[in-house]
Backbone as JSON Lines, residues from 0, in Angstrom:
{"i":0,"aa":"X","n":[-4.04,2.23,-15.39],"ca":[-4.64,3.07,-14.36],"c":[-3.54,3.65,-13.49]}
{"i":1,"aa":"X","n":[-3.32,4.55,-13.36],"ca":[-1.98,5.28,-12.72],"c":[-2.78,5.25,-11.12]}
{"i":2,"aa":"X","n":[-1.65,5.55,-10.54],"ca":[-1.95,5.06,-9.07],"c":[-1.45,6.44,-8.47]}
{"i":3,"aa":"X","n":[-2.04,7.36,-7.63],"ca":[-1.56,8.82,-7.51],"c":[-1.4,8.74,-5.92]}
{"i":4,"aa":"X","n":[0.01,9.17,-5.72],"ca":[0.45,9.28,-4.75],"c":[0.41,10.8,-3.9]}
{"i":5,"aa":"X","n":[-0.46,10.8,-2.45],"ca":[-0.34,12.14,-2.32],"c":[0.32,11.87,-0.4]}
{"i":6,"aa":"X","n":[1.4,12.43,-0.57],"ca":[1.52,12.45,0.7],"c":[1.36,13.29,1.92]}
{"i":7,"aa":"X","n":[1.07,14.21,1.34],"ca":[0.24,15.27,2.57],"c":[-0.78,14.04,3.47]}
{"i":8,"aa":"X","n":[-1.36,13.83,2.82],"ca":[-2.32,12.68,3.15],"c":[-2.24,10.76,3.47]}
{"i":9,"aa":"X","n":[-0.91,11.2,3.27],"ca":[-0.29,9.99,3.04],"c":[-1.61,8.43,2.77]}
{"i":10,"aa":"X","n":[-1.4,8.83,1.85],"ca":[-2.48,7.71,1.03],"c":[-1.88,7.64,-0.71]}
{"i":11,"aa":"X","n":[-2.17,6.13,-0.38],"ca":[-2.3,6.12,-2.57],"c":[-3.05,5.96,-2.96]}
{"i":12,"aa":"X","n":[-3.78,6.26,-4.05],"ca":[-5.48,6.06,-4.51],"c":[-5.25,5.89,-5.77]}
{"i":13,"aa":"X","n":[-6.24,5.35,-6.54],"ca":[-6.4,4.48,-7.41],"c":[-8.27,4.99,-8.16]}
{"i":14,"aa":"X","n":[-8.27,5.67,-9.21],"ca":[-10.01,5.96,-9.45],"c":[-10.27,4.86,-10.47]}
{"i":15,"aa":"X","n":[-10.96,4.23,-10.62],"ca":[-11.37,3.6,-12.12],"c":[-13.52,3.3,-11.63]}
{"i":16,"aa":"X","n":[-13.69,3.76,-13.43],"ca":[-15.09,3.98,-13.33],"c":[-15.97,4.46,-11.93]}
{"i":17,"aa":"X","n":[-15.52,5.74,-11.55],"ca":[-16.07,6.59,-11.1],"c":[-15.69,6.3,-9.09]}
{"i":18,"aa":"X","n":[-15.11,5.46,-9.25],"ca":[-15.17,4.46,-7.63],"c":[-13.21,4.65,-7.87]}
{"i":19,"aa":"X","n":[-13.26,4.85,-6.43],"ca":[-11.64,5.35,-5.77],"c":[-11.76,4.17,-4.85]}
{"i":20,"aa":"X","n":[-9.91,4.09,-4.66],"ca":[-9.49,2.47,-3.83],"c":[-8.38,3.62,-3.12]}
{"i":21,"aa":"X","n":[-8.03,2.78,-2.48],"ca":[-7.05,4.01,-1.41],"c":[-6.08,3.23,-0.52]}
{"i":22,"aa":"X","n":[-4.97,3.0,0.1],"ca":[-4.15,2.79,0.31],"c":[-3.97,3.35,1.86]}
{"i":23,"aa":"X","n":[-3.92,3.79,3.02],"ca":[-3.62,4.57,3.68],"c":[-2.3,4.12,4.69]}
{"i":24,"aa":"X","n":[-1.7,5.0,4.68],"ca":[-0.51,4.89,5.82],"c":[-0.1,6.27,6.82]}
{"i":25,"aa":"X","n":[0.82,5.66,7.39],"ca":[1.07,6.41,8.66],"c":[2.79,6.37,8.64]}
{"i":26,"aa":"X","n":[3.71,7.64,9.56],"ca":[4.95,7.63,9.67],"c":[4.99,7.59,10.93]}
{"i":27,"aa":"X","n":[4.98,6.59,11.36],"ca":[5.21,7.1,13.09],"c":[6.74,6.91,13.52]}
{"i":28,"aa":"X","n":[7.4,6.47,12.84],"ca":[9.28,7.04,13.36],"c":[9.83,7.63,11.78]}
{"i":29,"aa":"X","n":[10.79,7.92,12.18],"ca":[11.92,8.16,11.26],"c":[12.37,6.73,10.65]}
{"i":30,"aa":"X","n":[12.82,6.52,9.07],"ca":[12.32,5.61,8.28],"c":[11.76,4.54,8.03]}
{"i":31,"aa":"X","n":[10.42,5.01,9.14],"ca":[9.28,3.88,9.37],"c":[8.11,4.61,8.31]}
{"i":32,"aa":"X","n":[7.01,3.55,7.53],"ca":[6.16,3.65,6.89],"c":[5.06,2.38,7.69]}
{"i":33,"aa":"X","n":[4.28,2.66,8.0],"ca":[3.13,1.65,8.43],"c":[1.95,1.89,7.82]}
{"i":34,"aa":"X","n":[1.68,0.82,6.91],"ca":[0.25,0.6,6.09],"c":[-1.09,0.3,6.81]}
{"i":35,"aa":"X","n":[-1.81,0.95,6.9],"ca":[-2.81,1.23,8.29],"c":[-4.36,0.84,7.6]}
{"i":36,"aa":"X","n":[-4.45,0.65,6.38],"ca":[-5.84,0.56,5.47],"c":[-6.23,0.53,4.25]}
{"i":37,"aa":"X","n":[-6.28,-0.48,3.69],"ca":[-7.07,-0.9,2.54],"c":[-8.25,-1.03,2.05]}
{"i":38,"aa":"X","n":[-8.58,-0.33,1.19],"ca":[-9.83,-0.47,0.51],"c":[-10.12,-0.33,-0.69]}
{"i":39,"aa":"X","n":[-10.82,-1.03,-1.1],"ca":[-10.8,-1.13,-2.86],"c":[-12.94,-1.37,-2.56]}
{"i":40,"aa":"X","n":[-13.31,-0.42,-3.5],"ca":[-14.98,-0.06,-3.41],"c":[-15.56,-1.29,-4.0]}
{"i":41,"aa":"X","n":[-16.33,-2.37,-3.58],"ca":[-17.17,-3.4,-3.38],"c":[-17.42,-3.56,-5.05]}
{"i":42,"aa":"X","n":[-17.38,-2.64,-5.84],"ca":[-18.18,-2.77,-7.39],"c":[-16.41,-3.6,-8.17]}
{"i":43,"aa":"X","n":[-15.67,-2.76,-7.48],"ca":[-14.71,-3.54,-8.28],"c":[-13.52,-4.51,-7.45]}
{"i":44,"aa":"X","n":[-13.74,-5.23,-6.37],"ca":[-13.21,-6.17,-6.07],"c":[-12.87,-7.03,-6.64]}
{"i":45,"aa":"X","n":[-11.6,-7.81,-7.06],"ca":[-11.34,-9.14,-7.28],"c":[-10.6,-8.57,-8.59]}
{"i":46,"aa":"X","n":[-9.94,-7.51,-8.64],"ca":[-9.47,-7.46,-9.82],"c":[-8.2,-6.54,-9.85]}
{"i":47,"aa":"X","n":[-7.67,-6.83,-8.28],"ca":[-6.26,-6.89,-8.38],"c":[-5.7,-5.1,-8.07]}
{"i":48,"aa":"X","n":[-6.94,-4.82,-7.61],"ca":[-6.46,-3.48,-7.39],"c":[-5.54,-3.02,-6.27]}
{"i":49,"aa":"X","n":[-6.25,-3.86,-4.89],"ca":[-5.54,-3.33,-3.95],"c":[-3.84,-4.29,-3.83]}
{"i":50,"aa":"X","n":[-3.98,-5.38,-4.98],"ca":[-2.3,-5.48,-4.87],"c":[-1.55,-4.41,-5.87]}
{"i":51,"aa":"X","n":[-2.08,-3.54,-6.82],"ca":[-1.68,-2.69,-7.38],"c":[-1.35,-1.85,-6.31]}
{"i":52,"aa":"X","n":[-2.23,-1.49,-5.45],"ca":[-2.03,0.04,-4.5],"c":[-0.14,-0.9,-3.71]}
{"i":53,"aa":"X","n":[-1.0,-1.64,-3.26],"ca":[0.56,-2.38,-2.24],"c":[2.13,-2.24,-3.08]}
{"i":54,"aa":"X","n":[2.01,-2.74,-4.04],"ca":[3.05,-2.64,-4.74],"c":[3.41,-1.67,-4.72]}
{"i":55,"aa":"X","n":[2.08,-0.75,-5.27],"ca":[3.04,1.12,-5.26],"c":[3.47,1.65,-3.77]}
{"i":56,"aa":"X","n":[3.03,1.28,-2.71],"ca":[3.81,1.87,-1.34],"c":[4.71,1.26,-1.1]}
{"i":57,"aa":"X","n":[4.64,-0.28,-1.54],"ca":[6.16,-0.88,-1.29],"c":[7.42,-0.19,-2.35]}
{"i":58,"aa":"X","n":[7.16,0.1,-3.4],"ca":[8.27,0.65,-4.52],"c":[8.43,1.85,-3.54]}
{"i":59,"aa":"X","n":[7.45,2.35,-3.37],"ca":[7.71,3.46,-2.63],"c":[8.46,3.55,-1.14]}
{"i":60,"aa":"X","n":[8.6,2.89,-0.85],"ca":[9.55,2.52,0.78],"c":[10.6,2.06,0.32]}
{"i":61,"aa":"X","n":[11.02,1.2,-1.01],"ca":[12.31,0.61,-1.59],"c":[12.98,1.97,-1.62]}
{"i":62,"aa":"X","n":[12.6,3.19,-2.4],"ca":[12.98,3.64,-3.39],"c":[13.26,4.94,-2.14]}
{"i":63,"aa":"X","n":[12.44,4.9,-1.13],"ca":[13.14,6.08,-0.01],"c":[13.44,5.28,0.96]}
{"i":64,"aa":"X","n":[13.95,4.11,1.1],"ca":[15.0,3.61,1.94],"c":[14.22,3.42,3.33]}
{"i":65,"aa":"X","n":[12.85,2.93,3.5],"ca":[12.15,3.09,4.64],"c":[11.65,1.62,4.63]}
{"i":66,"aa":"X","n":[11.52,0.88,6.07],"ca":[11.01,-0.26,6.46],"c":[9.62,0.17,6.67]}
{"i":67,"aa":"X","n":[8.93,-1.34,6.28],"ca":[7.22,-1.45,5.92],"c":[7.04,-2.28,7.29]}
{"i":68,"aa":"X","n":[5.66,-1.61,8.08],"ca":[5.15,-2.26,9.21],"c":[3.9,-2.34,8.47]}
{"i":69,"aa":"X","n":[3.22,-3.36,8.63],"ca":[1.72,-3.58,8.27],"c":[0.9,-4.1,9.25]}
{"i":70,"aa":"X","n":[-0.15,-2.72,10.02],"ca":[-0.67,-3.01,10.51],"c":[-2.0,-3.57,9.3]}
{"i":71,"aa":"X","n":[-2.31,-3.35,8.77],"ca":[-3.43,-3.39,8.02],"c":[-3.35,-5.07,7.52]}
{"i":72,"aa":"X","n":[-4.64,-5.55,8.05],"ca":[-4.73,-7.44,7.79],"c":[-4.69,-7.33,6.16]}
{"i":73,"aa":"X","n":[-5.08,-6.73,4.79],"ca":[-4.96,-7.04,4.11],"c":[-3.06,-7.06,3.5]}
{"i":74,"aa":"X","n":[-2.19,-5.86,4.01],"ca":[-0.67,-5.62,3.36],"c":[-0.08,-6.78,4.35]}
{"i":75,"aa":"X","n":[-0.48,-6.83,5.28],"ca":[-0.02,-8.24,6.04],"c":[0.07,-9.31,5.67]}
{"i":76,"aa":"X","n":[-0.67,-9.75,4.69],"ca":[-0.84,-10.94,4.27],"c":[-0.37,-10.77,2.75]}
{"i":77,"aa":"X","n":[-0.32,-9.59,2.29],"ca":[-0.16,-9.46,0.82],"c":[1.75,-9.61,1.04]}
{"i":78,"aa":"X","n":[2.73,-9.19,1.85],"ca":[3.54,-9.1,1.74],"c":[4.33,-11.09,2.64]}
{"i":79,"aa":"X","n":[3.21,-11.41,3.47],"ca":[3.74,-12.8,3.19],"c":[3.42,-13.51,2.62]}
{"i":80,"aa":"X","n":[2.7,-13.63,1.81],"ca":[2.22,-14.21,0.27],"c":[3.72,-14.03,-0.41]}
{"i":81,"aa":"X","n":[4.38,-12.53,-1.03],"ca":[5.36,-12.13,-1.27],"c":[6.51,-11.91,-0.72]}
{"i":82,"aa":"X","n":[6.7,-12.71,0.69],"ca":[8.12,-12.41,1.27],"c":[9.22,-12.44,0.7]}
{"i":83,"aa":"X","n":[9.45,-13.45,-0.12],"ca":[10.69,-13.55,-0.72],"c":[11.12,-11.9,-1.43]}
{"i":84,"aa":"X","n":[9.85,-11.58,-2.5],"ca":[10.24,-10.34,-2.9],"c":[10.46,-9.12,-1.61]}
{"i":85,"aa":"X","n":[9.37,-9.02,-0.63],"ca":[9.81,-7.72,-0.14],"c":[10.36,-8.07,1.81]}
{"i":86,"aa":"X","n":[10.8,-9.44,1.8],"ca":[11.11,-9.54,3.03],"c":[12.39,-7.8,3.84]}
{"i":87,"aa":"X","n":[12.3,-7.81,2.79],"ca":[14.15,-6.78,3.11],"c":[13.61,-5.59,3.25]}
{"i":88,"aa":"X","n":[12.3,-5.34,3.09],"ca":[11.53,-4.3,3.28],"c":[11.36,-4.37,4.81]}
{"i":89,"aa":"X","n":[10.69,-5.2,5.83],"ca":[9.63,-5.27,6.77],"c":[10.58,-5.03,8.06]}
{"i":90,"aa":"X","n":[9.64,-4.25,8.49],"ca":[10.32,-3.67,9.9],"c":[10.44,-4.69,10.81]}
């Protein structure tokens, strides 16, 4: 399932069987990224989507050199679950 990144909108979204999951963030400084909202649609919960979306904004902050603030209670917890991997990320 490819994960489509649009940043006009700064969101990542995710469609599978007809239902979209979405990612949302915010830039509020210069190489700041803050993850502001998660949602993955009720029919397909529990199957790993919204750590798919996380992963792709975190590759995506590795890969343009930007620290991750997570306001959002779900990337909050998804990235200290995973500190070891993305501690070097977090603002």
């Amino acid at each position: 399932m490819p994960i489509q990144h649009d940043p006009k909108n700064q969101q990542f979204t995710l469609t599978q069987d007809g239902h979209t999951s979405e990612l949302a963030y915010a830039r509020p400084a210069e190489g700041i990224i803050d993850v502001t909202h998660t949602f993955v649609d009720e029919a397909l919960r529990g199957q790993g989507l919204a750590d798919d979306l996380a992963r792709a904004a975190l590759a995506f902050a590795r890969e343009e050199k930007l620290k991750v603030k997570a306001s959002c209670k779900f990337m909050a917890g998804f990235v200290q679950k995973h500190h070891a991997e993305y501690a070097d990320l977090l603002a």
